[in-house]
N, C-alpha and C positions, 0 to 999 in steps of 0.2 A: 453521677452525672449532674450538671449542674443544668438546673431548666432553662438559664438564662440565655446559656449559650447557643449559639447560631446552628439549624440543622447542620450536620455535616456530610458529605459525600459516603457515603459506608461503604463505595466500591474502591476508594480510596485506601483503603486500612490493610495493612496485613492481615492472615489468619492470627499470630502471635498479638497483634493487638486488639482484637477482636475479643477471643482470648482474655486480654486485663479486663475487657470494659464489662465482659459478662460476669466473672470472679470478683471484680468490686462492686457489685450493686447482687452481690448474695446468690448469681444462679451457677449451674455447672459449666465448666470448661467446654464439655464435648457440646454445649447451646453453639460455640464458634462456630463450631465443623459444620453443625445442621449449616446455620445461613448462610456461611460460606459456599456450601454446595449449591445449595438456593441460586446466590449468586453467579456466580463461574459456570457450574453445569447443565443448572437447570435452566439457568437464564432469565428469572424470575426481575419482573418488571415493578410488583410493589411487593411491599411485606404482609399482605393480603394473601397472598398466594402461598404464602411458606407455613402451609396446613400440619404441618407436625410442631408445629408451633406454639404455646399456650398461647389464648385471647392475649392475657396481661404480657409475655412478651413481645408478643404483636404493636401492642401500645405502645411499650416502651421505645421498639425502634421505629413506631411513625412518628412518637413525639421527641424526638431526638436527630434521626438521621433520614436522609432522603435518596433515593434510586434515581440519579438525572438518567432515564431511561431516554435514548436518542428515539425521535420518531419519525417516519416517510411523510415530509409535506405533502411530494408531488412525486409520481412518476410516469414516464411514458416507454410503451415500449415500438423499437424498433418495428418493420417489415421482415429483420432477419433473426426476431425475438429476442434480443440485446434490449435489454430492460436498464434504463438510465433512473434512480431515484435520488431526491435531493432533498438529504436529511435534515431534519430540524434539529439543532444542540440546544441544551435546557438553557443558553441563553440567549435562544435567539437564531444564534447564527447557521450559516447553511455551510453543506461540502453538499458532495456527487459523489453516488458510488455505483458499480455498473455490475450489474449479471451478465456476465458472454457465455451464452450456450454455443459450443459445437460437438459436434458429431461423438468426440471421443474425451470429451472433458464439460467442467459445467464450471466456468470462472465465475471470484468476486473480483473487482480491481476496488482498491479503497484508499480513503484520504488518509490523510497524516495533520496537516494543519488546514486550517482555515484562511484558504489564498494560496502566494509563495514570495518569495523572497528572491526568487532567483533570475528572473526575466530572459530566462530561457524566448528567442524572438521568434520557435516557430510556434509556441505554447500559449492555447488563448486564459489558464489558468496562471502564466507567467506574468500577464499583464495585470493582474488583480495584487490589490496590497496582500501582506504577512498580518494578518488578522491575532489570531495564536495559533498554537500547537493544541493537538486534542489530545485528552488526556485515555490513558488505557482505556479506560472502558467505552468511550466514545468509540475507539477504534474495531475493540472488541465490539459492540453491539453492529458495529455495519455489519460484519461476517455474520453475522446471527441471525439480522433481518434480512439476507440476502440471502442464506443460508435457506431459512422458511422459503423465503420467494420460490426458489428451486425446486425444492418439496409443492408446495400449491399451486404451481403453475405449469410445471414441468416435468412434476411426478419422477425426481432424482435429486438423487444429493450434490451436494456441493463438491468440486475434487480437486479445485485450487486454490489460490488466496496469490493475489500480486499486489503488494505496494504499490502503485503504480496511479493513483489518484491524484488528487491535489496536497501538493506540498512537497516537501524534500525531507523524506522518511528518516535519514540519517542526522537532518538536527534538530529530530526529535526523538533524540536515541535514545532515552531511557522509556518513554511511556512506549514506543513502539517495542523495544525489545520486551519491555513488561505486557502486553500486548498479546505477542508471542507465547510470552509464556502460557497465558491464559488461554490461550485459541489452542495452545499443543498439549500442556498438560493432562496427565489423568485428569487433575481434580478440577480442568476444565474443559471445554470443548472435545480436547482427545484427537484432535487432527495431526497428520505427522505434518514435523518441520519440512521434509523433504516435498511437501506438495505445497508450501509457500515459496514467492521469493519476493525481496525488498528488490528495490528499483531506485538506485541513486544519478543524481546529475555528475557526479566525482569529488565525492571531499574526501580526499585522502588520507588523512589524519583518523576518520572516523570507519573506514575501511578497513585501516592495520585494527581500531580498535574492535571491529567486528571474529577479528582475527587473534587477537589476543583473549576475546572472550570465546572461540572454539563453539560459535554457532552453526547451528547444523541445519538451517534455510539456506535457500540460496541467494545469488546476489545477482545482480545485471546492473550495468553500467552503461547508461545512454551514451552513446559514445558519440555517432552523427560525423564526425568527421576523424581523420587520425592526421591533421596536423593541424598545429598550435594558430596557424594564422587564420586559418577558417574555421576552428572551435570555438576560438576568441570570438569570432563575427555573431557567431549565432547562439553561444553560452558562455555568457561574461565569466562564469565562475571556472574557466579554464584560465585565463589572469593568474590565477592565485594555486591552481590546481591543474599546472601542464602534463600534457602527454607523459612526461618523464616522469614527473611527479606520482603520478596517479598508474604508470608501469609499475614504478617499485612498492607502491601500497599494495596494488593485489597479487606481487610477486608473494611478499610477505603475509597476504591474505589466504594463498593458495598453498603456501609452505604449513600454516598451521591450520588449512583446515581438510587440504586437499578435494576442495570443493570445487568443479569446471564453473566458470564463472561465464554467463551470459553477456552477449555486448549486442547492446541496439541502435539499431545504423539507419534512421529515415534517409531515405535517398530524393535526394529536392533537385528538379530538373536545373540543370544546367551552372548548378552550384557544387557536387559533390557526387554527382554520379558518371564520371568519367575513367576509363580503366585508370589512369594514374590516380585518383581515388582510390579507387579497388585496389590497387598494386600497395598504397601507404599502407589500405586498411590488412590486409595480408600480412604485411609486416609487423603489425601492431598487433596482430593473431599470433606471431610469434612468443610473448613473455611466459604465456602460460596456458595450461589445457585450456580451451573455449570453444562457445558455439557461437553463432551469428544470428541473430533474427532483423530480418531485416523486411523494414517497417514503410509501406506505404502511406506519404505523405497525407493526411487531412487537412487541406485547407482552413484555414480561421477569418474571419471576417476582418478584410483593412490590413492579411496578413501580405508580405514583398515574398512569398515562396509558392511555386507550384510543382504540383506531383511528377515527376521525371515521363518518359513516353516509356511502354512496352519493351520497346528494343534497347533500348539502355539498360531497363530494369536486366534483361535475360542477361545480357553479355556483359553488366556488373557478375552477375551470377555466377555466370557459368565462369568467367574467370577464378573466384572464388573456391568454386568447387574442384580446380584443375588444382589446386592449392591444397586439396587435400582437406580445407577446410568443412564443418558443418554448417550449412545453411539452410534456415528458415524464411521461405518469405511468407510474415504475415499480411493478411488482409484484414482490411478495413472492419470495423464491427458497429452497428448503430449512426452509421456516417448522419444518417438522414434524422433525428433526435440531436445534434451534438454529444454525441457521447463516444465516439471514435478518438484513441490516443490520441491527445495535446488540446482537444476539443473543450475540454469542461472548466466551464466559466461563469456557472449559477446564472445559465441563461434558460429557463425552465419553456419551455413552450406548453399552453395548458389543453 
């Protein structure tokens, strides 16, 4: 190694290069494995910690390489014990990631990037710039320290994983599906793929490619409206990425993975919560196996949307369900915190 050179990320590295850097500087290959494990499973925050270590290779990887371990600025929790915290990244920067405890699951929802890109107009996270993408292990450490939170505050473990944060998970495809890997593996975490799911806006281009890599999370697709003139209104990135467009992506998503694909439907009064709504959105239940969850609005400060009334919500519903279809309506979580979908906006209350 040459001393000169700048710490590097060592959650960055493959096992395989790991691997060269211990075999060129004279010690045993299986040294990889230890700190890899270190890293990935045990989730070891400095090289302090990795006690089957000798002192002098402990030196060697403090004066060489660095663990940007993510850390909890701030967090507040809910009245309905939805725990909102907002991470600090090694340079600086902030995302939100949320614990939702209920009754028969214990959620993380987590960022992707720093900001978004998409301006999605009922999203108070839509209205913030595209800062960057966070890299694996940024993503990986939210699950971890929410993970703990679970365990110390709540005495259980963690039983899901949503994409569902700040940023658009899919154009951040490589470090989120690296990500994954790391959170499902043995040689990490160990959590099944099947109790994650990623959460895209619709880029259908990166859907098939979900589909060609025969990933085995699941997917949900914010949907909000099923036609093109009112998707357009309220998510720019249907322009580019129409109803037809983004049918044949998880046609093709669903032929290779044969995965029931989630669609999430916020119902905004007097914009999209009308049976001929319901009738397109039925229709657009037709491409391929799915369920519905459908999403009570969260209002955002300075936002032009409010939450539909009661009686609209049911007889959305109940139409739906005469359809044959699955539906979920969820409810609000952390409303009072901002930390309720579309709500998170690095607006920290202390």
């Amino acid at each position: 190694m040459n001393a000169l050179e700048l710490k590097k990320d060592i959650r960055g590295l493959s096992l395989d290069e790991l691997k060269t850097i211990f075999v060129n500087n004279g010690d045993k290959e299986f040294r990889a494995k230890q700190v890899y494990e270190w890293l990935w499973k045990k989730s070891a925050r400095t090289f302090d910690e990795m006690t089957n270590l000798s002192i002098h290779t402990r030196e060697l990887l403090n004066t060489h390489f660095v663990i940007n371990a993510v850390t909890i600025d701030n967090l507040q929790v809910s009245k309905d014990r939805t725990i909102k915290n907002a991470f600090k990244l090694y340079d600086g920067k902030i995302v939100e990631g949320v614990l939702i405890p209920s009754n028969s699951r214990m959620t993380a929802c987590i960022s992707s990037q720093v900001g978004c890109s998409l301006t999605c107009k009922f999203c108070a996270t839509g209205r913030l710039e595209r800062l960057r993408n966070l890299n694996a292990d940024e993503i990986y450490d939210q699950v971890v320290l929410i993970k703990k939170q679970a365990e110390d505050k709540y005495n259980t473990n963690l039983t899901n994983i949503v994409y569902m944060g700040m940023g658009e998970p899919l154009l951040n495809y490589k470090n989120v599906m690296d990500s994954i890997l790391k959170i499902t593996s043995p040689e990490g975490l160990n959590m099944s793929p099947q109790r994650i799911t990623v959460s895209t806006a619709g880029v259908a281009k990166m859907i098939k490619k979900l589909g060609d890599d025969a990933v085995k999370f699941n997917l949900a697709l914010s949907l909000h409206a099923a036609n093109d003139e009112k998707r357009n209104k309220i998510m720019p990135i249907n322009e580019t990425n129409t109803l037809e467009v983004l049918a044949e992506a998880l046609k093709y998503f669903y032929e290779k993975t044969k995965t029931r694909v989630t669609y999430e439907y916020i119902v905004f009064k007097d914009f999209n919560d009308t049976l001929n709504d319901a009738m397109e959105l039925a229709d657009f239940c037709k491409h391929i196996p799915c369920k519905l969850n459908i999403i009570e609005y969260n209002p955002i400060e300075n936002g032009e949307f409010q939450q539909t009334t009661e009686e609209r919500l049911d007889a959305f519903v109940n139409y739906l369900e005469s359809k044959k279809i699955i539906v979920n309506v969820r409810r609000s979580r952390g409303k009072d915190i901002d930390a309720a979908c579309g709500q998170l906006a690095n607006k920290n209350k202390s």
